[in-house]
C-alpha positions in Angstrom: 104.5 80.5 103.2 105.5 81.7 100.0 106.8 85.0 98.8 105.4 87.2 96.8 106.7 90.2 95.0 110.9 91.0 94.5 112.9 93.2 96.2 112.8 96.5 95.9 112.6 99.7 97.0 110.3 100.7 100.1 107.9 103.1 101.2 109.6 106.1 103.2 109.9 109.8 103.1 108.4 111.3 100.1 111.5 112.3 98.0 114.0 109.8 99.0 115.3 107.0 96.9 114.8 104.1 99.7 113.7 103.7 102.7 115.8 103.6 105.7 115.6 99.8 106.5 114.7 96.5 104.7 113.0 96.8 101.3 109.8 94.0 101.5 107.9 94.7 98.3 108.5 96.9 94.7 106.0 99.4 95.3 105.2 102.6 93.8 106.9 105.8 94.7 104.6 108.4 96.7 102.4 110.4 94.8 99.2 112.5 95.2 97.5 110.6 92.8 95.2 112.9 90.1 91.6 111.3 88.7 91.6 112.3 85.2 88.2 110.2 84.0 85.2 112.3 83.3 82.9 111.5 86.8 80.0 109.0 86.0 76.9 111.3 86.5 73.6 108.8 87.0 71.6 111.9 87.2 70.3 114.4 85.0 70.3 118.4 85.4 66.7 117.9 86.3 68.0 114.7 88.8 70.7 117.0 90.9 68.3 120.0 91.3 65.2 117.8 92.6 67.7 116.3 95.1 69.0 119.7 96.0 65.9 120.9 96.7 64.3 118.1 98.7 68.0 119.0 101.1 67.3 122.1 100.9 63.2 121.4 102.3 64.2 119.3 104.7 66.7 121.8 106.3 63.6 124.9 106.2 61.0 122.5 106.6 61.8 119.8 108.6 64.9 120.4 110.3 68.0 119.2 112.2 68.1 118.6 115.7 71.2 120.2 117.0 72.1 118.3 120.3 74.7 121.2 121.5 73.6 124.5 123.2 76.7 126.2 121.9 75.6 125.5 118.4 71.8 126.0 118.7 72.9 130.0 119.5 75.2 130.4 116.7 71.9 129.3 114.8 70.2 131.3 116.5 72.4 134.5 116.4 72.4 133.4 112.1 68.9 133.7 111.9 67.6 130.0 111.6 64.2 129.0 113.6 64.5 126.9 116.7 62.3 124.7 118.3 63.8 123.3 121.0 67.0 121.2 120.0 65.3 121.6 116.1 66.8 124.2 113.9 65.3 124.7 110.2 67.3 127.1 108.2 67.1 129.0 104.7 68.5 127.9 101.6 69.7 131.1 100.7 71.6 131.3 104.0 72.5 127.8 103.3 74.1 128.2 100.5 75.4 131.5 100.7 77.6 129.8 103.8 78.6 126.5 101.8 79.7 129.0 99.0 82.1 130.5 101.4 84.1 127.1 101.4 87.0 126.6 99.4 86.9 123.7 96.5 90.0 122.4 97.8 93.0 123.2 100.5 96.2 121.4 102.0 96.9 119.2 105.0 100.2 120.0 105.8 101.5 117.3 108.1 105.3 117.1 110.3 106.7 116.2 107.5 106.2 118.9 104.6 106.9 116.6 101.6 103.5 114.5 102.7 101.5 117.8 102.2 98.0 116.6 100.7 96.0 118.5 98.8 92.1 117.6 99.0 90.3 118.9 95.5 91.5 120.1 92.5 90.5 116.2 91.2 93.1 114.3 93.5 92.2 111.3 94.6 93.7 110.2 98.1 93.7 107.2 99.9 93.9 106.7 104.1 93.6 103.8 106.0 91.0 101.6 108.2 89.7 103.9 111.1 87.5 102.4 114.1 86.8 99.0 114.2 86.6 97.2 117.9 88.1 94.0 116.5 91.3 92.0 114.8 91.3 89.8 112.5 94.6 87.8 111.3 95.4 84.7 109.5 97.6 84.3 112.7 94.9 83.0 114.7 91.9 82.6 112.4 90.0 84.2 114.7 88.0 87.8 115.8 89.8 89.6 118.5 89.6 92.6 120.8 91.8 95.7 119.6 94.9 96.3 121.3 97.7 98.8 121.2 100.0 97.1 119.5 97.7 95.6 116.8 97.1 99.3 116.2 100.5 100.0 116.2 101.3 97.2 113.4 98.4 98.8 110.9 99.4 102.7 111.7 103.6 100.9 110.5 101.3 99.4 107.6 100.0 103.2 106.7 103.2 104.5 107.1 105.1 101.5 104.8 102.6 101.9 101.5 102.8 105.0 99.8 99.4 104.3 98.2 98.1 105.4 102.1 98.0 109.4 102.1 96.5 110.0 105.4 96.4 108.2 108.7 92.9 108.5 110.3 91.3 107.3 113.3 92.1 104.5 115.5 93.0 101.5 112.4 91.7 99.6 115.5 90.4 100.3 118.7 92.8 99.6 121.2 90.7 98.5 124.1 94.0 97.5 126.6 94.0 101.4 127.2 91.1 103.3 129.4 89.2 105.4 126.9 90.6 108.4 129.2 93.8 108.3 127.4 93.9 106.2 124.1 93.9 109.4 122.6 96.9 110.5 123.7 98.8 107.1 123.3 97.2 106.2 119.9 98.1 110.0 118.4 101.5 109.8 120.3 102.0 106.4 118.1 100.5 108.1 115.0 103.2 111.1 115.6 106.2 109.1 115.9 105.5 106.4 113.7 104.3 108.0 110.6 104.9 111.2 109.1 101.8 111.6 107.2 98.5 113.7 107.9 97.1 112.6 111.0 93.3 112.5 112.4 91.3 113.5 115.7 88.1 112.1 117.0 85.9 114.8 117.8 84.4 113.4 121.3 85.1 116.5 123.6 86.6 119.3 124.6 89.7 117.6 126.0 90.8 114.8 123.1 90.0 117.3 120.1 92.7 120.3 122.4 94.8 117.3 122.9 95.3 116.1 119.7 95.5 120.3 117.8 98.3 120.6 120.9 100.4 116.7 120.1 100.5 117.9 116.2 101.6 121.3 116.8 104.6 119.8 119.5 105.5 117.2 116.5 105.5 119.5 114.1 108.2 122.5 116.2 105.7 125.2 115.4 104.2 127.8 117.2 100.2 128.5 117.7 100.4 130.5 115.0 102.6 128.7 111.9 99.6 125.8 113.3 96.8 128.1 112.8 97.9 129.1 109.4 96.6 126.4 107.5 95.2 123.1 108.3 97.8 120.5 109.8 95.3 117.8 110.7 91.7 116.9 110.4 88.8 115.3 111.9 85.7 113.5 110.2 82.0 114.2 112.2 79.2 111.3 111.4 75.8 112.8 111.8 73.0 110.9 114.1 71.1 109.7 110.9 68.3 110.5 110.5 68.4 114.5 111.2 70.7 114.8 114.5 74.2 115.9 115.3 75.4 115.2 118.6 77.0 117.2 121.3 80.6 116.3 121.6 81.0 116.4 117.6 80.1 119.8 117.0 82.2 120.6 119.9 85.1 119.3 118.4 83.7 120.8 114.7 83.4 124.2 116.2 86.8 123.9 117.7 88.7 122.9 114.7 87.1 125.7 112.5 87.9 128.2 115.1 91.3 127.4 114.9 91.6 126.5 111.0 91.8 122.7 110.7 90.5 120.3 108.2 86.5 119.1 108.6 85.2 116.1 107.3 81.3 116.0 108.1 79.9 112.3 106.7 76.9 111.4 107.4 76.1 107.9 108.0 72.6 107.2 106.0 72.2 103.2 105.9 68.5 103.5 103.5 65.6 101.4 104.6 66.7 101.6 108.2 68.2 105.5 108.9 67.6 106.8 105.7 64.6 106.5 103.6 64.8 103.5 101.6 64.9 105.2 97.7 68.4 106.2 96.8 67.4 109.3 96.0 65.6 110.2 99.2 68.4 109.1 101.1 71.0 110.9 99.4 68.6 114.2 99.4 68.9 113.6 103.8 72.2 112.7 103.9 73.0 116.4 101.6 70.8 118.1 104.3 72.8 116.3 107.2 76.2 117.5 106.2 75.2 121.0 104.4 74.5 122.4 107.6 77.1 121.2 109.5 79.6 123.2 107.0 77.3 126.0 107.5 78.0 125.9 111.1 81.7 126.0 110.2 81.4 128.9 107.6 79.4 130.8 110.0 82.5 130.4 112.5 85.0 131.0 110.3 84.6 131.9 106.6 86.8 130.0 104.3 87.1 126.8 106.7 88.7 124.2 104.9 85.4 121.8 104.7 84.8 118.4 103.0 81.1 116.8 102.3 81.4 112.9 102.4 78.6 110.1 102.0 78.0 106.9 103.9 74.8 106.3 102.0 74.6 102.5 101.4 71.5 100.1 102.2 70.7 97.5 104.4 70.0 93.4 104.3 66.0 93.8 104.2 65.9 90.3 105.2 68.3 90.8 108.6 68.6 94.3 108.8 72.1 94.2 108.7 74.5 97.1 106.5 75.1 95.9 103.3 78.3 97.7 101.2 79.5 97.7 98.1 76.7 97.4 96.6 75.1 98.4 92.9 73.1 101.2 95.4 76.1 102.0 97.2 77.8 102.7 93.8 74.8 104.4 92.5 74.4 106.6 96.0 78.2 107.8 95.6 77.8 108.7 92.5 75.1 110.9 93.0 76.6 112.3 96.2 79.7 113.1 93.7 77.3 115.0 91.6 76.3 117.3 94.0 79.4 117.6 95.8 80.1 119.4 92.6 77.3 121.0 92.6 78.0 123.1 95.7 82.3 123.1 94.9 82.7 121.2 97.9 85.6 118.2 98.2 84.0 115.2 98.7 84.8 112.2 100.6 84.0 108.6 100.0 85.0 104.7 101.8 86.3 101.7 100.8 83.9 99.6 102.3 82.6 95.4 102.5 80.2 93.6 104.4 82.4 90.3 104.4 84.2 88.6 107.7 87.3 88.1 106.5 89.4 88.3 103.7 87.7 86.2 100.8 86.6 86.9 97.3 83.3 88.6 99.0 85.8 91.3 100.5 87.4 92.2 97.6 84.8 92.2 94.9 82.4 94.5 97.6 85.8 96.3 98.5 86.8 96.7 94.6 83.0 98.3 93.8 83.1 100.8 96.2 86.8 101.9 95.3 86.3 102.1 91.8 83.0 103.6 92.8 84.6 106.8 94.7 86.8 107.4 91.3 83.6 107.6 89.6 82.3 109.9 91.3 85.2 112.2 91.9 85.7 111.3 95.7 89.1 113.3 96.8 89.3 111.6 100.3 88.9 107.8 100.5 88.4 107.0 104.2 88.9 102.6 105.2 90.7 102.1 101.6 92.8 99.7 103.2 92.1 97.1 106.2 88.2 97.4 106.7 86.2 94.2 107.3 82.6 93.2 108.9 81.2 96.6 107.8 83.5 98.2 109.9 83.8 95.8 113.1 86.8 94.1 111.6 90.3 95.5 111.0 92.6 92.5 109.4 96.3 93.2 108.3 96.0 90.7 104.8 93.1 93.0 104.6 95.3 96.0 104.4 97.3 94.3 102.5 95.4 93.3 99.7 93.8 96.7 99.3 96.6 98.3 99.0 97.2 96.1 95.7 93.7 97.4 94.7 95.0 101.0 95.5 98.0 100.6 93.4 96.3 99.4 90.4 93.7 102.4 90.5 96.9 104.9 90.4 98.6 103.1 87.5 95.1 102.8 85.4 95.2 107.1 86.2 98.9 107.6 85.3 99.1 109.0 81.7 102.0 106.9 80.0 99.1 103.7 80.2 96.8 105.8 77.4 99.8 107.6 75.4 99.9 108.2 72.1 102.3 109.5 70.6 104.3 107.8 67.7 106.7 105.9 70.0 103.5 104.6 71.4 101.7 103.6 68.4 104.9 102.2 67.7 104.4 101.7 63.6 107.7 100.9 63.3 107.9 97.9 65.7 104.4 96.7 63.8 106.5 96.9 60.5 109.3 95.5 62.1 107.5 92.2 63.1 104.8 92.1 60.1 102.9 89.0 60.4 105.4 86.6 61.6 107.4 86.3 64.7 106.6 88.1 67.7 107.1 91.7 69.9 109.2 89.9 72.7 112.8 90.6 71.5 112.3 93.5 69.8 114.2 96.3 70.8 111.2 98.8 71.3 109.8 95.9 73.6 113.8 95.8 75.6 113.6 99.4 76.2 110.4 99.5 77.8 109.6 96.0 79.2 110.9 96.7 82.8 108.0 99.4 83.4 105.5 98.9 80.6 103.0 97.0 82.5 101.6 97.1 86.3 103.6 94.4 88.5 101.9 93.5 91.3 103.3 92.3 94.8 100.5 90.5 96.0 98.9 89.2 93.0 100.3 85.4 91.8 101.0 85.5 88.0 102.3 81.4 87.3 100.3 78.8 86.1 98.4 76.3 88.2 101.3 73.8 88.0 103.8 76.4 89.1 101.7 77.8 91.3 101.0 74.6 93.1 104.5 73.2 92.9 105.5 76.3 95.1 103.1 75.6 97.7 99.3 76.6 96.7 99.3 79.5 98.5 96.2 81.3 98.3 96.6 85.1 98.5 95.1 86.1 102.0 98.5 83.7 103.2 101.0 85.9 101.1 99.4 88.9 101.8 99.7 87.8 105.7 103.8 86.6 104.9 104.1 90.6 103.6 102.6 92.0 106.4 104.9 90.4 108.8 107.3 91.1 106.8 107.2 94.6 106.7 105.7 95.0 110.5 109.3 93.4 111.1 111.6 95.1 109.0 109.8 98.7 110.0 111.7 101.8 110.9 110.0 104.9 112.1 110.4 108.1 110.1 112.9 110.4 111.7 111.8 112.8 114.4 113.8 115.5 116.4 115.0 114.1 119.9 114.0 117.3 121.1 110.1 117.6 120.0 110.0 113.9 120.4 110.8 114.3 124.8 108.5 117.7 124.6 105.7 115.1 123.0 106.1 112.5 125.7 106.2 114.9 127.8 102.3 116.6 127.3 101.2 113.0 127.0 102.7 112.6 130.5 101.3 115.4 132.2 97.7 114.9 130.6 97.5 111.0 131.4 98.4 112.7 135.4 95.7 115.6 134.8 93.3 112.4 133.9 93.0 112.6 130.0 89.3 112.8 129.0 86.3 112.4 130.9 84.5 109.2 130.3 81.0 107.5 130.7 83.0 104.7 132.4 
């Protein structure tokens, strides 16, 4: 296979000049990237406020059925009517809690330098979380998740510095028992990365786990951890109008002890969701407002984040469609209201397609550029996702991370400057109307970082192009990622927190990990 990209420098700890080990690709430096368009606002005054109020009747109205006893009393001891597992509430107590939450707050990680900061109009970027199955160029075909497949994405977050956060399981290693792939999967996630790590909220026992594993990797005690968030988790509602019992454990948990909380409901419309835009935005709002309610209600000030799922489905099959001009349109809207109520907002990077083609990237590509129009500061599956979520592939990852790079360099100031350098009369004058700007000396100073130079991306000329091979750009994007995979060296981690670490996942694997269905 061919090569793509030169030499350069790597993607390590934020702050150093290289990273320790082989250099694959010229990539850009860490940074918490900062979306400085005005947000694309499809809706009217009149639009957000007849979508905040059909949220707002379905929570007093219709209500949410809250599938954990724990919760239904906190509901009850904060006023709201229950029925059973239903539970309507007010919108003045509604939105006197979701005023409590801050419009933005840090994830501070092991490693301080990857701090995140989620609002204040950043933009960040983690990688594929969940799918059952692999796909790789490898072996042109869909496989079950294993350890080390999920190993190889989790060294793929750690290597691009356009990945800010590491969530979920980039794939679902299914060669461990469900018991513990918590606590071998974050173990891997500790030691291989640096960056802000994710918990599932399924129990009691993985959500303790996993706020115990970051605290060991990070040498402090219960209370530097407790002081501000140092991981987070995302909850999916039970569209339509349901949150489960082992989520709001783990939400109640995390807020009680000052993590980050990432409540997304997942509204597909026509199928979970009602099948206007509008309609299911308005349940989706209603789904994750009074889950950060709950939180409030717990602990004031708990750092909370309102994402959207809302996309549509294949009428025909009934299968998810992403990427879509309604996704686009329902993120948009979502963005708008996120606003509305000074919440952080979280979007996807999401496709419908099997594998890495032109389907993947164009659906991929709309729903990206769709989360920086709407002012998204978390971007969950921005790298990696495939078969609406089935599907994790490594070219995949790859290839999106091109995408993610191009999106920071269109938001970095020196590509819209203007001052005279950059209007550059002079050169103009110097040129007139004959010749060219190639060996000018304004060009020579500038030329090596005027322009975005891509990695993945194949520049030549059919002839050259084919004379090197004709390799099509899911086969250089697999070359890199074996590339890097190999060349990989875990971020450095204190010999003493790293045997405490193994340690706890020793003793929990013998106390039986988690319970299971199975």
């Amino acid at each position: 296979m061919a090569r793509s990209g030169r030499k350069g420098r790597g993607g390590g700890r934020a702050g150093a000049a290289e990273r320790r080990g082989a250099a694959v690709i010229e990539q850009m430096p860490w940074r918490l990237p900062k979306n400085i368009d005005r947000p694309t606002e499809p809706l009217t005054e009149e639009g957000v406020l007849a979508i905040h109020e059909g949220a707002m009747r379905i929570l007093e109205e219709i209500g949410i059925e809250i599938l954990n006893a724990e919760a239904l009393e906190i509901f009850r001891e904060a006023g709201a009517t229950i029925s059973g597992e239903n539970v309507r509430v007010g919108r003045d107590w509604i939105m006197e809690m979701v005023g409590l939450a801050p419009s933005s707050f840090t994830i501070t990680p092991r490693n301080p330098e990857r701090e995140l900061i989620v609002g204040e109009d950043h933009i960040l970027f983690g990688n594929v979380s969940s799918p059952p199955s692999y796909w790789t160029m490898e072996t042109g075909r869909k496989m079950t998740g294993t350890r080390a497949m999920c190993a190889d994405f989790i060294k793929l977050s750690q290597y691009f510095n356009c990945i800010h956060f590491c969530g979920g399981y980039p794939v679902e290693p299914q060669d461990i028992h469900a018991s513990i792939r918590h606590l071998d999967v974050l173990y891997d996630k500790l030691t291989l990365t640096d960056k802000v790590v994710h918990t599932y909220s399924l129990g009691k026992e993985r959500v303790e786990d996993a706020m115990e594993m970051v605290r060991i990797a990070g040498g402090l005690s219960h209370e530097e951890f407790e002081a501000k968030p140092r991981l987070y988790t995302n909850i999916n509602s039970t569209s339509p109008l349901k949150h489960d019992e082992p989520m709001l454990d783990g939400w109640m948990r995390l807020a009680r002890r000052n993590q980050g909380l990432v409540v997304t409901p997942f509204t597909l419309a026509g199928a979970m969701a009602p099948v206007t835009m509008s309609g299911a935005v308005a349940q989706s709002l209603a789904e994750g407002l009074i889950a950060v309610a709950l939180a409030q209600y717990i602990r004031p000030g708990a750092a909370c984040v309102i994402g959207t799922f809302t996309s549509n489905v294949d009428m025909k099959s009934g299968a998810p469609a992403f990427g879509t001009p309604e996704y686009m349109r329902a993120t948009q809207m979502t963005g708008q209201l996120a606003r509305f109520y000074g919440l952080p907002m979280r979007s996807s990077g999401v496709c419908a397609a099997n594998v890495p083609d032109g389907q993947a990237i164009w659906e991929t590509s709309n729903s990206l550029w769709a989360a920086v129009q709407s002012g998204t500061n978390m971007v969950y599956h921005a790298a990696g996702w495939l078969e609406g979520g089935l599907i994790a592939s490594p070219e995949k990852f790859v290839m999106d991370c091109e995408i993610l790079q191009q999106i920071q360099r269109y938001m970095e100031p020196q590509t819209f400057a203007t001052t005279p350098d950059d209007i550059a009369l002079e050169a103009i004058a110097e040129v007139g109307g004959h010749g060219h700007f190639f060996g000018l000396q304004h060009t020579q100073d500038r030329y090596e970082t005027a322009f975005y130079q891509p990695f993945v991306s194949d520049w030549r000329n059919f002839e050259a192009w084919d004379a090197a091979g004709a390799v099509w750009t899911p086969e250089r994007a697999h070359h890199l990622y074996k590339e890097i995979v190999a060349s990989f060296e875990a971020p450095p981690m204190d010999v003493a927190i790293r045997e405490e670490l193994e340690a706890f996942v020793v003793r929990r694997k013998a106390e039986g990990g988690a319970p299971t269905d199975y």
